[in-house]
MARLO-388053 format. One line per field, with one value per residue (C-alpha): residue number from 1; residue in one letter; z, y, x negated. Coordinates in Angstrom, 1 decimal, padded with zeros to 4 digits. Layout:
<pts>
num = NUM / ...
residuo = a / ...
c3 = Z / ...
c2 = Y / ...
c1 = X / ...
</pts>
This chain:
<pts>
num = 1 / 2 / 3 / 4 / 5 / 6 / 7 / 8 / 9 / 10 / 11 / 12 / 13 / 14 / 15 / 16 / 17 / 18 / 19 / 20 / 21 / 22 / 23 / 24 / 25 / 26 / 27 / 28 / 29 / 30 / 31 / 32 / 33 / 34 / 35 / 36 / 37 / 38 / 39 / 40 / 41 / 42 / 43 / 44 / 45 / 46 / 47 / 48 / 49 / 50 / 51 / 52 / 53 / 54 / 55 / 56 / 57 / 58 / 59 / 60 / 61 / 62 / 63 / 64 / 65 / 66 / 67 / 68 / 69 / 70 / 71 / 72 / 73 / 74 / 75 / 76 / 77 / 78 / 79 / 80 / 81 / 82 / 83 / 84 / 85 / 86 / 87 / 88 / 89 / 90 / 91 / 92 / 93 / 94 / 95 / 96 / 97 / 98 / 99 / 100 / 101 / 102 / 103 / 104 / 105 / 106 / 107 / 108 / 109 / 110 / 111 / 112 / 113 / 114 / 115 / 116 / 117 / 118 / 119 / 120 / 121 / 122 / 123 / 124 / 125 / 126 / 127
residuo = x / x / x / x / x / x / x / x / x / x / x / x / x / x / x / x / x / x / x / x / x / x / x / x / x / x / x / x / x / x / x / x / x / x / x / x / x / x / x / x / x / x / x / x / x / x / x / x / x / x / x / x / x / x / x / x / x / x / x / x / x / x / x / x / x / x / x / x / x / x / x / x / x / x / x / x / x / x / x / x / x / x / x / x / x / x / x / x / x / x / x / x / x / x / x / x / x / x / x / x / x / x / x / x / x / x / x / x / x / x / x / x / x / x / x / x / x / x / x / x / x / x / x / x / x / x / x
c3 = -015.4 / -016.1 / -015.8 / -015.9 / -016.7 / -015.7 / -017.0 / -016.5 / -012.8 / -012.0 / -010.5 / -011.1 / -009.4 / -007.2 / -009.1 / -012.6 / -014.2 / -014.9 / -016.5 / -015.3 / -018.1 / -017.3 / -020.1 / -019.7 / -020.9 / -022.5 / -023.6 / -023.2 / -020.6 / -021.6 / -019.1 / -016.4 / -014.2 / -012.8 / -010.6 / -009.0 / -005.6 / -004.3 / -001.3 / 000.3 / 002.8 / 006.2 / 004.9 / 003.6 / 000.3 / -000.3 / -003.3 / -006.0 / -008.9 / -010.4 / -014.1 / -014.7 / -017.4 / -020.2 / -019.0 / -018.3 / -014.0 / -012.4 / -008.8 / -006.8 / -003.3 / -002.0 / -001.7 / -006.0 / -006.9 / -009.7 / -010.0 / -011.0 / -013.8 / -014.4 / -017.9 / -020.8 / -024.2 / -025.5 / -028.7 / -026.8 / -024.4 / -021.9 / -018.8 / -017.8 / -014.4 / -015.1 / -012.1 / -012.6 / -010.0 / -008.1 / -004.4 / -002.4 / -000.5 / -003.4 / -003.6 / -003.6 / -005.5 / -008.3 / -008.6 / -011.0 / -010.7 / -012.3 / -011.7 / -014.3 / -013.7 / -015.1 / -014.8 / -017.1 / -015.3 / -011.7 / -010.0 / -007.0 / -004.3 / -002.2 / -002.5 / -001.6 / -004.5 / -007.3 / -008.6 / -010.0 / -009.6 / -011.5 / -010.2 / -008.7 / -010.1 / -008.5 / -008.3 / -006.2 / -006.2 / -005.0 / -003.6
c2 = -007.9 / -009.3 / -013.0 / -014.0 / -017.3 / -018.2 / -020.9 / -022.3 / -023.6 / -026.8 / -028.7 / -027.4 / -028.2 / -025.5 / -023.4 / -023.9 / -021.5 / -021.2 / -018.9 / -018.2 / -016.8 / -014.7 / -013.3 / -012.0 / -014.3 / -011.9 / -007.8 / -006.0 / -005.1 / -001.9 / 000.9 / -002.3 / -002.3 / -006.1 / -007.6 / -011.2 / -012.7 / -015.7 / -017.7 / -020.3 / -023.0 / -021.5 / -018.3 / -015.3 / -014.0 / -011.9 / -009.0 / -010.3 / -007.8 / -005.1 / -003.6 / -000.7 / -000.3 / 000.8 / -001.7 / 001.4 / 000.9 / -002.3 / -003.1 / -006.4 / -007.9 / -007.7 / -011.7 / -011.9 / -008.7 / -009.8 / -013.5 / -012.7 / -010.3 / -009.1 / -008.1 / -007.6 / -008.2 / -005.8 / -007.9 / -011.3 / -009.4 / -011.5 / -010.9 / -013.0 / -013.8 / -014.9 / -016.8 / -017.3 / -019.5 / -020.9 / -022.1 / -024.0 / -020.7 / -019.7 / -022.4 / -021.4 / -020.9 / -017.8 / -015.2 / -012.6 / -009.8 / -006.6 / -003.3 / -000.1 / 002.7 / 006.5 / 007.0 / 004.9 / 005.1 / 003.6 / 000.1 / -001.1 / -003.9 / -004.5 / -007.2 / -004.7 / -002.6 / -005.1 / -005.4 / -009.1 / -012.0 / -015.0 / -018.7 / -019.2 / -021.6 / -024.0 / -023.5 / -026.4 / -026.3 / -029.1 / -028.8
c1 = 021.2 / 017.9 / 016.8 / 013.3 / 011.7 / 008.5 / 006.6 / 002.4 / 002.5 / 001.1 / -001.9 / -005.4 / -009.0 / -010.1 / -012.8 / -010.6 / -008.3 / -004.8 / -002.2 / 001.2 / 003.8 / 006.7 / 009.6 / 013.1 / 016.2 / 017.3 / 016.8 / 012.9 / 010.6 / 010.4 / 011.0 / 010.3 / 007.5 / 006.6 / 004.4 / 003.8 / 004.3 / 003.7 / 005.0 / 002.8 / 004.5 / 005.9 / 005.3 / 006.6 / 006.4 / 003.4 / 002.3 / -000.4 / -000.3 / 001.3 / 001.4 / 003.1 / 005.7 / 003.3 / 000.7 / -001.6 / -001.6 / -002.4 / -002.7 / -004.2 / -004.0 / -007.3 / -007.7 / -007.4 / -008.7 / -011.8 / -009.8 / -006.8 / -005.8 / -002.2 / -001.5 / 002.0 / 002.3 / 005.2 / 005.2 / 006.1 / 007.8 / 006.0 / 003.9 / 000.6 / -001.1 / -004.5 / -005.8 / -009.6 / -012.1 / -009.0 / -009.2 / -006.7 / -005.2 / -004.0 / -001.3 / 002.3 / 005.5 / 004.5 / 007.3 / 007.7 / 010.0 / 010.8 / 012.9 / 013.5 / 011.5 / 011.6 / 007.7 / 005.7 / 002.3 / 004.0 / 003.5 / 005.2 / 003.9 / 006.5 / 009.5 / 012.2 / 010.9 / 012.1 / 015.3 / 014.8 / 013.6 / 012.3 / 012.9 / 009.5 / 006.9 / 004.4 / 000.8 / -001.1 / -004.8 / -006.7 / -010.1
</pts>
């Protein structure tokens, strides 16, 4: 069982930039591939990035593809979402999840892909 905690949402000024965090409560990311959602109000919960398990493949939803940058530190055992030049669609509750993999080099976008699932944090961006 893996339980992840992600940290960084809160309010930010559209244009700004923010930084989502995402580590395991316990045990390491290795052999885990991630990736971030997110889940706006009314809606359902949609792909943002995906990193590989040795950080080598990465993925985007068209919408934050040159804002947003998905990266993993195997030292903190810890996983980033860089949000760059914010606007108010990209509010919503952040997810992170993960799932073991056997190939190193492969992402995965969907939500049935993923194994498990962080609490969700808040991203609100005001214009």
């Amino acid at each position: 069982q893996v339980q992840l905690v992600e940290s960084g949402g809160g309010l930010v000024q559209a244009g700004g930039s923010h930084r989502l965090s995402c580590g395991p409560s316990a045990r390491t990311f290795d052999r885990y591939a991630l990736g971030w959602f997110r889940q706006a109000p009314g809606k359902e919960r949609d792909f943002v990035a995906a990193i590989s398990s040795d950080g080598s493949t990465t993925f985007y939803l068209d919408h934050v593809k040159g804002r947003f940058t998905i990266s993993r530190d195997s030292g903190k055992n810890t996983v980033y979402l860089q949000m760059n030049s914010l606007k108010p669609e990209d509010t919503a509750v952040y997810y992170c999840a993960t799932r073991q993999v056997v190939v190193s080099s492969i992402y995965y976008t969907r939500p049935s892909d993923y194994n498990y699932w962080g609490q969700g944090t808040r991203v609100t961006v005001s214009s």
